[in-house]
MIMAR-548728 format. One record per residue: x, y, z of N, C-alpha, C in turn; residue in one letter; residue number from 1. Coordinates in Angstrom, 2 decimals, padded with zeros to 5 digits. Example, Ala and Ser with C-alpha at 12.3 -4.5 7.8 and 13.67 -1.06 7.14 Angstrom:
% MIMAR-548728
       nX       nY       nZ      caX      caY      caZ       cX       cY       cZ  rest   nr
   013.19  -005.69   007.80   012.30  -004.50   007.80   013.20  -003.30   007.80     a    1
   012.85  -002.25   007.08   013.67  -001.06   007.14   012.90   000.03   007.87     s    2
This chain:
% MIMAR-548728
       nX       nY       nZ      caX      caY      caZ       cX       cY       cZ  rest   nr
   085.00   089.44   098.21   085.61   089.02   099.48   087.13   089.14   099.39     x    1
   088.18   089.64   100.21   089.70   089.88   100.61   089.89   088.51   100.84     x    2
   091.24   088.50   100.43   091.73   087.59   100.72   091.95   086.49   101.84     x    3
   092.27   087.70   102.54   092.33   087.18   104.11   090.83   086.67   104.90     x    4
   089.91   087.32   104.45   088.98   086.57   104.71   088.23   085.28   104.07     x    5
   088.63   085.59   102.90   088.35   084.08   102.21   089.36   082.71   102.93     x    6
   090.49   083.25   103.57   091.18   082.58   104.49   090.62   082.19   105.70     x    7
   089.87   083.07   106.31   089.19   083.19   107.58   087.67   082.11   107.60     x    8
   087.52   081.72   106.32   086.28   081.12   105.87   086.98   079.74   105.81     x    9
   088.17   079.46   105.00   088.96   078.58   104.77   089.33   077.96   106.44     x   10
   089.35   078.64   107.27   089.89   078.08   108.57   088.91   077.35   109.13     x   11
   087.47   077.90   109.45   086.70   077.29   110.21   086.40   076.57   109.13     x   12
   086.34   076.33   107.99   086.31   075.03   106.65   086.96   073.50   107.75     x   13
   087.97   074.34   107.88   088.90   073.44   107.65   089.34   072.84   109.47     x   14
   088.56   073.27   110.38   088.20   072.92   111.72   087.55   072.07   111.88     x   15
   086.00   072.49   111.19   085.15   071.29   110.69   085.31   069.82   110.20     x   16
   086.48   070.09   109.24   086.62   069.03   108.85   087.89   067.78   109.51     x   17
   088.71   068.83   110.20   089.39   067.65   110.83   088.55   066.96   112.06     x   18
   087.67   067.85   112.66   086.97   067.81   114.24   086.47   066.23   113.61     x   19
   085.50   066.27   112.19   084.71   064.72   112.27   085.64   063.62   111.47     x   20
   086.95   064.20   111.30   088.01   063.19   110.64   089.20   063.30   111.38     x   21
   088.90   062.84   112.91   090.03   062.56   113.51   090.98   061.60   113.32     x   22
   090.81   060.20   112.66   092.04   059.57   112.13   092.99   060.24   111.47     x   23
   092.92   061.53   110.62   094.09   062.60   110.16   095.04   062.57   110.64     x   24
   094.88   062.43   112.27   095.86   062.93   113.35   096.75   061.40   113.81     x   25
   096.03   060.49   113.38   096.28   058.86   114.03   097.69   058.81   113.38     x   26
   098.17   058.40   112.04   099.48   058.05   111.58   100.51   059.56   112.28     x   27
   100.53   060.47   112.45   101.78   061.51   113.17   101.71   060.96   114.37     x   28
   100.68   060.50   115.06   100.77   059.98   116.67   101.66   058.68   116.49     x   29
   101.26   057.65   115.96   101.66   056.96   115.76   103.43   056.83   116.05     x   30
   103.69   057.64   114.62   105.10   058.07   114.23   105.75   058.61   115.46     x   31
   105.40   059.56   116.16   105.64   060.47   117.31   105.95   059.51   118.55     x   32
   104.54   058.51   118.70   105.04   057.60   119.51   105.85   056.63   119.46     x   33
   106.35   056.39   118.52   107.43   054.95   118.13   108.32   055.68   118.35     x   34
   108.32   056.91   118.01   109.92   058.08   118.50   110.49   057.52   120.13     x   35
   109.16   057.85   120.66   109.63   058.08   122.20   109.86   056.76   122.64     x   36
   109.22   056.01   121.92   109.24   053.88   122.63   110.99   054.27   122.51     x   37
   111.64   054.45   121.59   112.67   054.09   121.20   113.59   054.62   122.20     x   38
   113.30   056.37   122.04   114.30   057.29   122.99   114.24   056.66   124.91     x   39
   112.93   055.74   125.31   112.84   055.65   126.40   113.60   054.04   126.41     x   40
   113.52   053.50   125.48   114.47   052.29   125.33   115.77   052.47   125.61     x   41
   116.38   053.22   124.81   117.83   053.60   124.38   118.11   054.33   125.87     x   42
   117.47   055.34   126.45   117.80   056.23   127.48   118.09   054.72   128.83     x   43
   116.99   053.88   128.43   116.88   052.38   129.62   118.25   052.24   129.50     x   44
   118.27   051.56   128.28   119.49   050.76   128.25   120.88   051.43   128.43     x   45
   120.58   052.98   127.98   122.16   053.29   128.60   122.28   053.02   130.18     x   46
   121.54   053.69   130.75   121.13   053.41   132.65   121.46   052.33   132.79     x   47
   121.09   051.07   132.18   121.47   050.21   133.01   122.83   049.91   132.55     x   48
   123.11   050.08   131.68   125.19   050.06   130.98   125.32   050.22   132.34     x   49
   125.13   052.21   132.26   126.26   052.88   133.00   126.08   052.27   134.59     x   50
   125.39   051.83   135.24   124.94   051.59   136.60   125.63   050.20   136.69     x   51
   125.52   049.13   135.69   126.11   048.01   135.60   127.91   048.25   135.10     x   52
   128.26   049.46   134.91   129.74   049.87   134.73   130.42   049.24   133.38     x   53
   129.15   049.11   132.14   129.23   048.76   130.78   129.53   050.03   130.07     x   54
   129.85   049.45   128.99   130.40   050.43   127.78   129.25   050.52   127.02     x   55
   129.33   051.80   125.65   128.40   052.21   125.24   128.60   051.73   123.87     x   56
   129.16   050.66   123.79   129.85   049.77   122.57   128.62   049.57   121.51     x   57
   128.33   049.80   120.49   127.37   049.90   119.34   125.87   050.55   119.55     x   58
   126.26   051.62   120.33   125.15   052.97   120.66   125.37   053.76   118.76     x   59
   126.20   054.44   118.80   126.46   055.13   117.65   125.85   053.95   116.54     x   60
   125.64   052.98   116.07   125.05   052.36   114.84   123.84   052.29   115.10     x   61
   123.81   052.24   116.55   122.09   051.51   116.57   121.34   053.43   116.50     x   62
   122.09   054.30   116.59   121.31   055.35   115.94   121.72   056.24   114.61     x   63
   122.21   055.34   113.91   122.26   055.32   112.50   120.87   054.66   112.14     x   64
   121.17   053.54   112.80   120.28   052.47   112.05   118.84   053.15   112.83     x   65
   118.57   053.77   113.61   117.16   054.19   114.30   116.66   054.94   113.03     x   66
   118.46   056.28   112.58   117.67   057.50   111.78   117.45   056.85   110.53     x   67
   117.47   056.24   110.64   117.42   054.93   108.67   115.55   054.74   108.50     x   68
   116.07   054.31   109.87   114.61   053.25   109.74   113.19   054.62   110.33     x   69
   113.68   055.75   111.03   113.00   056.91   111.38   112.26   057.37   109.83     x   70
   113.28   058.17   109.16   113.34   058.74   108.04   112.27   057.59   106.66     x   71
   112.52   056.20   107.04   111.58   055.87   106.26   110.26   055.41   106.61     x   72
   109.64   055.83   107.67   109.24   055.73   108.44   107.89   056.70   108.30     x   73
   109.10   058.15   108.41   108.53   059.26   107.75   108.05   059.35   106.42     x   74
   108.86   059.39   105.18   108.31   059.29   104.51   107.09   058.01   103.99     x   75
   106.46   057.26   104.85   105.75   056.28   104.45   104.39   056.92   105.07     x   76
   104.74   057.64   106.39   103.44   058.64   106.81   102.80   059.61   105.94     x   77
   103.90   060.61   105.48   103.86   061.52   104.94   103.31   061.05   103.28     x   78
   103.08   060.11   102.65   102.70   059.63   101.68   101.19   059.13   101.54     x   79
   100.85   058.35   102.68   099.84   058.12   103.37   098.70   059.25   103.50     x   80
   099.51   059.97   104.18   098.82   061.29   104.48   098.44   062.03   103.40     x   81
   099.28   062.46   102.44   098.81   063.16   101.83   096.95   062.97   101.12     x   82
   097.03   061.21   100.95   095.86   060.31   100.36   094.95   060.98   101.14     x   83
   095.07   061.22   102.55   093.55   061.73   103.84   093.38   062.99   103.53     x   84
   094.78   063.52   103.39   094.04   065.33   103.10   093.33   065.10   101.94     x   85
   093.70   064.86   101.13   093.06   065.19   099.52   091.55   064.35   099.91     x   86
   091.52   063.54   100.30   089.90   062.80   100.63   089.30   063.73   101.56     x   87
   089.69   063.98   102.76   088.89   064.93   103.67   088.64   066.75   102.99     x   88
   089.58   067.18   101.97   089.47   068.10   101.49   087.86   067.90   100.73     x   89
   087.74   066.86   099.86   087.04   066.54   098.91   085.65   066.26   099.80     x   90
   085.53   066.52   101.44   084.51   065.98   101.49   084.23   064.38   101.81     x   91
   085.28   063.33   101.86   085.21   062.08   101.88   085.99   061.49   103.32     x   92
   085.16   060.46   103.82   085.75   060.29   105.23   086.95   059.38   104.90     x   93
   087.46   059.60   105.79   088.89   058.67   105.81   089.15   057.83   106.74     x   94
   090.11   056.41   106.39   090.76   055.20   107.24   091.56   054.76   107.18     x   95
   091.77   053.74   107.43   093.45   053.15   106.89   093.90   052.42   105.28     x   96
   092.54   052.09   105.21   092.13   051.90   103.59   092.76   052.68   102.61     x   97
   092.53   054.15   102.88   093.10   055.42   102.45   094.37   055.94   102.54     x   98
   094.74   055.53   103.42   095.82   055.66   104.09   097.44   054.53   103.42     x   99
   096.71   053.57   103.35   097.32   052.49   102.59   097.21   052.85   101.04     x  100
   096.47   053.28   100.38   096.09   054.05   099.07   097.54   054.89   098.78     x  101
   096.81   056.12   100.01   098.45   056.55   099.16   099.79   056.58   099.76     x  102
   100.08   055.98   100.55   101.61   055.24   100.71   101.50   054.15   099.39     x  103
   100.86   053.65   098.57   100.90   052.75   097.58   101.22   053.65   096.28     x  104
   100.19   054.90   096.37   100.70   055.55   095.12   101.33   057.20   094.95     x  105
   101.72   057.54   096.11   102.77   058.69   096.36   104.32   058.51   096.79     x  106
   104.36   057.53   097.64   105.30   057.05   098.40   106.95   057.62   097.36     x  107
   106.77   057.21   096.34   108.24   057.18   095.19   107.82   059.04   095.16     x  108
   107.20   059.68   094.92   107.20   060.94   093.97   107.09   061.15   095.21     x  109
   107.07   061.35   096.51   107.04   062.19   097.96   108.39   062.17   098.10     x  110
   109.25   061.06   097.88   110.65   061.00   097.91   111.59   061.57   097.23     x  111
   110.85   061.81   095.68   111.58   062.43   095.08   111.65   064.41   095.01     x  112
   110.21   063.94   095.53   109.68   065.93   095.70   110.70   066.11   097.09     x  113
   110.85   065.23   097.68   111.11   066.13   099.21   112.68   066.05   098.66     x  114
   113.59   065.21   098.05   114.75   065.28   098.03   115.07   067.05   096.55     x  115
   114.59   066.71   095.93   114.28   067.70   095.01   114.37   069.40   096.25     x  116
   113.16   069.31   096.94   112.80   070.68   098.08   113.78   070.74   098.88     x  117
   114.98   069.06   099.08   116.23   069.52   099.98   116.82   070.52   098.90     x  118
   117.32   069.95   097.67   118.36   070.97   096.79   117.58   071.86   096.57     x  119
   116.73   072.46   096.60   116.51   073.73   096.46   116.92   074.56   097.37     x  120
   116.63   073.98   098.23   116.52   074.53   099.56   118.47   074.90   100.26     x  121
   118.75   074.24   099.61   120.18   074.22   100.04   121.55   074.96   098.74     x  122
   120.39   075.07   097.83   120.96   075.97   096.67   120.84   077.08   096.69     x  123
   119.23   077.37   097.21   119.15   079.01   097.29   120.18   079.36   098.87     x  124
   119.77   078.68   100.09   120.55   079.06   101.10   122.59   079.34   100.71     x  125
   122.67   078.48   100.36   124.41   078.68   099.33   124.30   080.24   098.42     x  126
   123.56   080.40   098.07   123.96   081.88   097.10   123.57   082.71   098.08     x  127
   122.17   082.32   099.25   122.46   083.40   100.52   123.55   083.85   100.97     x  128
   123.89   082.15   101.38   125.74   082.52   102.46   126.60   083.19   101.50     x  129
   126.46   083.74   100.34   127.66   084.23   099.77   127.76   085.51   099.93     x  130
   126.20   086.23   100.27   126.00   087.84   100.73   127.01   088.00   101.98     x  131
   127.13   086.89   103.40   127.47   087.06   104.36   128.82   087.71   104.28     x  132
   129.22   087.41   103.02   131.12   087.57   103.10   131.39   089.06   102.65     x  133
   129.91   089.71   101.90   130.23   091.43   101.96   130.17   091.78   103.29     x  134
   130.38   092.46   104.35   130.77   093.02   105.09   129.36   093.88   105.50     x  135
   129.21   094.70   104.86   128.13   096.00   104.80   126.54   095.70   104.71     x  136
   127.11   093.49   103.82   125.30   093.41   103.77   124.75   092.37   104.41     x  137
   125.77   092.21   105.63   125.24   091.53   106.92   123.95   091.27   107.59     x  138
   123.39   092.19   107.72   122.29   092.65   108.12   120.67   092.46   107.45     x  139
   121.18   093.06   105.80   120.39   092.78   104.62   120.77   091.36   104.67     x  140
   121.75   090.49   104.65   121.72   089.12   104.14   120.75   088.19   105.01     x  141
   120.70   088.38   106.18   120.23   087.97   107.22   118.39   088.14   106.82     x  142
   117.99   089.39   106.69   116.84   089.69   106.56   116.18   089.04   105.04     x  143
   117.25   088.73   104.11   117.03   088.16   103.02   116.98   086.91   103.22     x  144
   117.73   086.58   103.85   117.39   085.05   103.83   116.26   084.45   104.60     x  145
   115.84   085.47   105.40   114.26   084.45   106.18   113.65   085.27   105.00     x  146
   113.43   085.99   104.39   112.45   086.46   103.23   112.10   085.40   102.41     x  147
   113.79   084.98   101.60   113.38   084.21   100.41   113.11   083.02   100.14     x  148
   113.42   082.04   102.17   113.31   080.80   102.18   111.64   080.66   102.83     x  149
   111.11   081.92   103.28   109.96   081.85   103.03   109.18   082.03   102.13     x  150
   109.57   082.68   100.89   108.90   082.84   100.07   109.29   081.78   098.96     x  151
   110.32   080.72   099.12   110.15   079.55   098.83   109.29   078.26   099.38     x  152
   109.16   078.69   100.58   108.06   077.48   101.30   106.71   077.70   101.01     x  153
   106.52   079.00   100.83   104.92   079.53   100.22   104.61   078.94   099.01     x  154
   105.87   079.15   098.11   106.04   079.08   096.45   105.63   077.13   095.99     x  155
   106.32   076.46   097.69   105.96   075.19   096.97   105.40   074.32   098.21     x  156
   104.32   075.15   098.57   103.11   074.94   100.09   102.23   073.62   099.35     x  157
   101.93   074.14   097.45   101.18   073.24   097.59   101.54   072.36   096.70     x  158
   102.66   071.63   096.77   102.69   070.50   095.38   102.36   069.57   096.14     x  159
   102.39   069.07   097.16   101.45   067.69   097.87   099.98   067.62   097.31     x  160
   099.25   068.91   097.06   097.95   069.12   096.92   097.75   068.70   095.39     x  161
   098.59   069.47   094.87   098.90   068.90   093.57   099.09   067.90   093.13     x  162
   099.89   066.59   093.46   100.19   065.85   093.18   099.08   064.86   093.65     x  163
   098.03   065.01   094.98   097.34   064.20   095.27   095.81   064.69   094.49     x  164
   095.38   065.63   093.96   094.40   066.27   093.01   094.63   066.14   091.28     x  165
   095.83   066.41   091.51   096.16   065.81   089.49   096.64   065.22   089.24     x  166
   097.33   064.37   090.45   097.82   063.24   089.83   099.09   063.64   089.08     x  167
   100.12   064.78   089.29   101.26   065.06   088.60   102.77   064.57   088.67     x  168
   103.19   064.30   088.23   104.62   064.16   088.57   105.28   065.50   089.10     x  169
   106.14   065.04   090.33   107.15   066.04   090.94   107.04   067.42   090.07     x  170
   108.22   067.84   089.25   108.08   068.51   088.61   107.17   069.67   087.66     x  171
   105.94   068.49   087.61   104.81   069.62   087.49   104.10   069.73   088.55     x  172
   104.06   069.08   089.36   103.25   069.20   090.50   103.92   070.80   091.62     x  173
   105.45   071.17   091.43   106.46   072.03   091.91   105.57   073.28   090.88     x  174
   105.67   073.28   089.70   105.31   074.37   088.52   104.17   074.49   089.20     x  175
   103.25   073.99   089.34   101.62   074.51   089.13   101.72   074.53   090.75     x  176
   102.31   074.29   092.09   102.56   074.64   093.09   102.78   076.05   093.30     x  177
   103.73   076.85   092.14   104.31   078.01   092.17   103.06   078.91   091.48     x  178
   102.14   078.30   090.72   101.14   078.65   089.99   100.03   079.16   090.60     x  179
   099.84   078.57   091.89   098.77   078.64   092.40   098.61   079.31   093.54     x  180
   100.69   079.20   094.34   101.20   080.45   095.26   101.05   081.98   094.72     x  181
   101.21   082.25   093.19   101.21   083.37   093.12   099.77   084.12   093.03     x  182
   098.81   083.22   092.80   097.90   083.91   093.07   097.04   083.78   094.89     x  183
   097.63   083.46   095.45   097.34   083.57   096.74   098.84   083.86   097.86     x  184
   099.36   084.41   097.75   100.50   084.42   098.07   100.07   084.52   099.62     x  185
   100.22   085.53   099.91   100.12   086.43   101.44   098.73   085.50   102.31     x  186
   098.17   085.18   101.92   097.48   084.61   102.79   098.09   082.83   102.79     x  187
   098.63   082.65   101.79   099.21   081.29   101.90   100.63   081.36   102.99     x  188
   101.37   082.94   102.29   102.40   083.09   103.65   102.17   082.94   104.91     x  189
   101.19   083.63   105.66   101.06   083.29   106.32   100.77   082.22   107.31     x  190
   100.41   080.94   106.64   099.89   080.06   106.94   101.25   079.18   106.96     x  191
   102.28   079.05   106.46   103.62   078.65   105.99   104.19   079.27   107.32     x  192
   104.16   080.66   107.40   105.00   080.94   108.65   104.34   080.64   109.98     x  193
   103.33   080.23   110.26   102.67   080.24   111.16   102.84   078.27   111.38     x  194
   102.90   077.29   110.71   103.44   076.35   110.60   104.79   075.69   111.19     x  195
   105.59   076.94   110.53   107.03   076.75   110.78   107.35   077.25   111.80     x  196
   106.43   077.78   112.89   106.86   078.04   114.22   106.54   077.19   115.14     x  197
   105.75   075.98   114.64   105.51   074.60   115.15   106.93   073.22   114.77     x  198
   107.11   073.32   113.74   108.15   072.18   113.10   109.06   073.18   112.95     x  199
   109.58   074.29   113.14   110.84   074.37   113.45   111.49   074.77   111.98     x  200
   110.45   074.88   110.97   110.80   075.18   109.65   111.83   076.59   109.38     x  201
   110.87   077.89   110.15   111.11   079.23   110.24   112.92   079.03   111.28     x  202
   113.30   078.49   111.75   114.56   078.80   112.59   116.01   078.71   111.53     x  203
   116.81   078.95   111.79   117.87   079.39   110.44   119.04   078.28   111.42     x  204
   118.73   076.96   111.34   119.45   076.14   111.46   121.10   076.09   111.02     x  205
   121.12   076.87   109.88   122.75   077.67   109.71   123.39   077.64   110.55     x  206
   122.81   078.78   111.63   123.49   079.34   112.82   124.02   078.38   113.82     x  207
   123.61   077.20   113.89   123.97   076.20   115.05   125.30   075.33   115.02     x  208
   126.08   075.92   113.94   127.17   074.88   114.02   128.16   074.77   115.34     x  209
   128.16   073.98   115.67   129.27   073.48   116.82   128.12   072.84   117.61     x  210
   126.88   072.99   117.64   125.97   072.31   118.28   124.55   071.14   117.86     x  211
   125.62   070.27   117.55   124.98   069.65   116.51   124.90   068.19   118.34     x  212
   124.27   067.21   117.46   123.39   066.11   119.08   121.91   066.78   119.31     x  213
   121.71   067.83   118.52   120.08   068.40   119.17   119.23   067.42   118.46     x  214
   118.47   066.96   119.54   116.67   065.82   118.65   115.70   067.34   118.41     x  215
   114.99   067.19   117.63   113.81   067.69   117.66   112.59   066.99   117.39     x  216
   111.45   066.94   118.64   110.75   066.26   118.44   109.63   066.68   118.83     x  217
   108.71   066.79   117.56   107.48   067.19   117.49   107.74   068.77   117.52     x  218
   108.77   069.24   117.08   108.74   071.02   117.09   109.60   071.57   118.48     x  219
   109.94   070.34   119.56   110.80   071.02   120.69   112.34   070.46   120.44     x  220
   113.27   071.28   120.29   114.64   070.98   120.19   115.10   070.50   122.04     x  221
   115.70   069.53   121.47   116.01   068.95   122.50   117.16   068.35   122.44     x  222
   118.14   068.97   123.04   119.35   069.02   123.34   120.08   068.05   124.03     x  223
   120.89   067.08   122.72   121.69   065.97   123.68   122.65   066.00   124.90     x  224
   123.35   067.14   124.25   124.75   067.56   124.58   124.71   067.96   126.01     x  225
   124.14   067.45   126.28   124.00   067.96   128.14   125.31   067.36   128.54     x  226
   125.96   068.00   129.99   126.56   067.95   130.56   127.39   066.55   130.54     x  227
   128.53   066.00   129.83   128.64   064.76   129.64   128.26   064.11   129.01     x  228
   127.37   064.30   127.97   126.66   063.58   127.44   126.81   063.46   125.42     x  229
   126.36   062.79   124.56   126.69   063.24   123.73   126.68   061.60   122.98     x  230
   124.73   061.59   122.65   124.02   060.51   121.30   124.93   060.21   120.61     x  231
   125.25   061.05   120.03   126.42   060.46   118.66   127.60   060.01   119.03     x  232
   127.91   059.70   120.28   128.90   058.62   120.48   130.73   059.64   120.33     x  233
   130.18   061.09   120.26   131.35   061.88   119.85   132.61   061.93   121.62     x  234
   131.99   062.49   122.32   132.41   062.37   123.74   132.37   061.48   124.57     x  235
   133.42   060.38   124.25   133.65   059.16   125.09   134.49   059.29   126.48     x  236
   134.86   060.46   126.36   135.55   060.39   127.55   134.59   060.39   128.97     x  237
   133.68   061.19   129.18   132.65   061.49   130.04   131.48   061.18   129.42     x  238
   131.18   060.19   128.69   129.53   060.36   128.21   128.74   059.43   128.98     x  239
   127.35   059.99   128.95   126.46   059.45   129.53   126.40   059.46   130.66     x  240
   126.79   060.31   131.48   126.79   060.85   132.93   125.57   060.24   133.92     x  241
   125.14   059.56   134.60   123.66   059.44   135.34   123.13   060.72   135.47     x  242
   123.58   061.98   135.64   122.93   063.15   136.13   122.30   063.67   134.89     x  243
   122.93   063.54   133.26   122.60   063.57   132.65   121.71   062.95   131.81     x  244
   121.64   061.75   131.87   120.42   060.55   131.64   119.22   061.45   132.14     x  245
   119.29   061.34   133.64   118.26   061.95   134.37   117.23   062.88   133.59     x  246
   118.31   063.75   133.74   117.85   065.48   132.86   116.98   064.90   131.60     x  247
   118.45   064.31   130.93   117.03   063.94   129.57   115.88   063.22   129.68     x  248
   115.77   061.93   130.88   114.52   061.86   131.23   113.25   062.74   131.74     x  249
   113.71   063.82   132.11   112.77   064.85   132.91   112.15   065.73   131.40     x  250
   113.47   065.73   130.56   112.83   066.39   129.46   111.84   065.52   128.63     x  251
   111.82   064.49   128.59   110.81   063.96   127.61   109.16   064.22   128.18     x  252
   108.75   064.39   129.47   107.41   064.78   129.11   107.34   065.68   128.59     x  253
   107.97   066.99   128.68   108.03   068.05   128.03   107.64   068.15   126.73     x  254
   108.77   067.29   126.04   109.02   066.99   124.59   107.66   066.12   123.88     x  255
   106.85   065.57   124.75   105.80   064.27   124.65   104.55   065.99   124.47     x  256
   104.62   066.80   125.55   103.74   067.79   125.40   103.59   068.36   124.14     x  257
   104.68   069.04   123.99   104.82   069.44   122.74   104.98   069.16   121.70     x  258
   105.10   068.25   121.63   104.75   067.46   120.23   103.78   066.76   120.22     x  259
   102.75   067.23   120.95   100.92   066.70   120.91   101.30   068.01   119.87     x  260
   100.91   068.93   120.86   100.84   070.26   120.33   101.15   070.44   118.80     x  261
   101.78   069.86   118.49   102.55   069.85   117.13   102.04   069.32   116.10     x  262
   101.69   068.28   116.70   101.10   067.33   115.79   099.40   067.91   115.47     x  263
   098.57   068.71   116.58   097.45   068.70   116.89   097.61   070.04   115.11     x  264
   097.97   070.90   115.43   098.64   072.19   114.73   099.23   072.09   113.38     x  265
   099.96   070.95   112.97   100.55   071.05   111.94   099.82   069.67   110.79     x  266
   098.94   068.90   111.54   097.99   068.44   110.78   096.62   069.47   110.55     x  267
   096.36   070.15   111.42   095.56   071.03   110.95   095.56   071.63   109.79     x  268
   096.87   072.34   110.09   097.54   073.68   108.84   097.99   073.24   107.75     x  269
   098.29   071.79   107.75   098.02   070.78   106.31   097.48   070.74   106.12     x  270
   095.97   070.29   106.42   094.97   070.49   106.12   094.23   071.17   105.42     x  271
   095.00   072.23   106.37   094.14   073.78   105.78   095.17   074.06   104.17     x  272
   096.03   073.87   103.85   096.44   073.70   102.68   095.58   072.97   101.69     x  273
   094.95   071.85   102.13   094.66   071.10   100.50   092.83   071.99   100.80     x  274
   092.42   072.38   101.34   091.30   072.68   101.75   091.35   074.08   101.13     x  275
   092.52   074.88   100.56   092.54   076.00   100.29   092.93   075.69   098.57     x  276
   093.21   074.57   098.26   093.26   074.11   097.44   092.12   073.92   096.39     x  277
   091.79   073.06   097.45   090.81   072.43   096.30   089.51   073.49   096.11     x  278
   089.24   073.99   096.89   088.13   075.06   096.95   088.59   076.25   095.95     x  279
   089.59   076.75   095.52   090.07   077.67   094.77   090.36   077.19   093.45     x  280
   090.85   076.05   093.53   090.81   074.65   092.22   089.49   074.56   091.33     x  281
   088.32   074.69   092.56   087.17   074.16   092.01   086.79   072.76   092.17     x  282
   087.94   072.02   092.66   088.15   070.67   093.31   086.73   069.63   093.80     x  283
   086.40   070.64   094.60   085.16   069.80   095.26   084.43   070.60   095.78     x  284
């Protein structure tokens, strides 16, 4: 059997198994929805500032303190989670039982893998940006760099799988991640790029400087900086416009859509990671 079809076997595997283990999907909803309680709070309370002719006096901390408490938030899902894939991979139904399992025993090594996957990630992109400054390999640098930061996301697709199957520390769990990419590469690529056109992984965030205030949520960028406007508390002269409130209210169903979508898609294709795992492992 080709690869790609042992992939193709791996998919409807792995359909099956989220269809009768829909709690998978419960903790990202969750997360997703406490997003929006907040953004429809914060969006309230500016409205009534600006309508009541108040100042926007400790906006900027209280979204410090949102991305504080967001970010750990995240990683307490994402720890959690990993416990359901590796059980639903294996064949075993899942709950909150499970769920509580491994936020109890991933939680520290998810923190340290993901801070670890920032410096990588920001080491190899740095020896990218240094091509930009030849002149001639503009073009090549560009094409190199979605190459090699994909073929770093392939390279370490599966140390979650790893770490929730052997029980490894970071570090080996990264090694035998790279171990297990090289013998499935291209069909694991694909599945990596096809991901990252949901979360926003695949976009070369580089490019955006001067436009920084963008949310992204659930995979739709969503743009503070509207007309007057401007979250981070940077543009006090005109911020928070009513016309602009508005707008960003109109955008959140949008943003609520698509990040079903997101969530529906990128728990799947996790999924389909430890499911490609463990079956090639010998796992279960």
């Amino acid at each position: 059997m080709g690869q790609f079809s042992e992939l193709w076997m791996y998919c409807k595997e792995t359909l099956e198994v989220v269809r009768r283990r829909l709690f998978l999907f419960v903790p990202r909803l969750l997360m997703t929805g406490l997003v929006f309680v907040f953004i429809m709070l914060a969006v309230g309370t500016i409205l009534v500032r600006r309508l009541s002719g108040g100042g926007m006096f400790g906006l900027p901390l209280a979204l410090v303190i949102f991305t504080g408490l967001f970010m750990l938030v995240h990683l307490i899902v994402e720890s959690g989670q990993i416990n359901l894939f590796a059980r639903a991979a294996a064949g075993n139904s899942v709950g909150m039982q499970d769920f509580r399992e491994g936020v109890r025993r991933f939680t520290g090594r998810v923190f340290i893998g993901g801070v670890l996957y920032i410096l990588i990630i920001l080491i190899t992109g740095f020896i990218i940006v240094m091509f930009f400054a030849i002149p001639f390999l503009n073009i090549l640098a560009i094409i190199g760099a979605f190459i090699v930061m994909l073929a770093v996301s392939v390279f370490l697709s599966a140390w979650k799988a790893a770490l929730a199957f052997k029980d490894l520390g970071v570090v080996e769990a990264f090694g035998d991640s790279f171990r297990f990419a090289k013998e499935y590469f291209w069909p694991l690529a694909l599945v990596v790029f096809i991901r990252g056109l949901f979360d926003g992984n695949n976009n070369n965030r580089g490019q955006r400087g001067g436009q920084g205030g963008g949310l992204n949520i659930g995979g739709l960028d969503v743009n503070l900086n509207l007309p007057g406007v401007n979250m981070l508390g940077m543009d006090t002269g005109s911020m928070m416009q009513l016309g602009s409130i508005m707008a960003l209210m109109a955008v959140i169903p949008l943003a609520a859509l698509a990040a079903l979508v997101t969530i529906l898609a990128t728990v799947y294709l996790d999924q389909l990671v430890f499911v490609i795992y463990t079956r090639r492992e010998n796992l279960g």
